[in-house]
C-alpha positions, 0 to 999 in steps of 0.5 A: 249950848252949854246946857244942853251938853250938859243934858246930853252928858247927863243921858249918856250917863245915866244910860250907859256908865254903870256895871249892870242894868236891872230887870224883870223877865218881862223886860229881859224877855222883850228887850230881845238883841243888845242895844248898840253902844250900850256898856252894862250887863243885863241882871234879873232883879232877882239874881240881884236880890240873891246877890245882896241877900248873900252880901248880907249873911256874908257881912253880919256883924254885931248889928241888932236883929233885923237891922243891915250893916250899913256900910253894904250900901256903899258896897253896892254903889261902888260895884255898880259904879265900875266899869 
């Protein structure tokens, strides 16, 4: 029982606790109405990209060409973990 709390826990997580969803158009296009009870908001994989992309120009520090700043990482992750 307790398993399969767990596993159902675990899905409503996974589907439903974070800030955006990422797409292609395709899947934007076909996914037409809003699932019930589904919280994040539907982003184009490439918005986001241009959103990172900006982070990192915005971010640039003393690093070497070519290499990120690392700490954007953890960045990303806590914007997409709120609510």
């Amino acid at each position: 029982m307790i398993q399969n709390l767990y596993m159902e826990y675990a899905e409503h997580i996974r589907l439903c606790r974070h800030r955006r969803h990422f797409v292609d158009y395709k899947q934007a296009v076909d996914r037409g109405g809003s699932q019930s009870g589904v919280v994040p908001k539907v982003v184009l994989y490439n918005r986001f990209l241009n959103e990172i992309l900006e982070n990192l120009k915005k971010t640039k520090g003393r690093e070497l060409p070519r290499i990120y700043n690392p700490l954007i990482v953890g960045d990303l992750f806590f914007k997409q973990a709120e609510l």
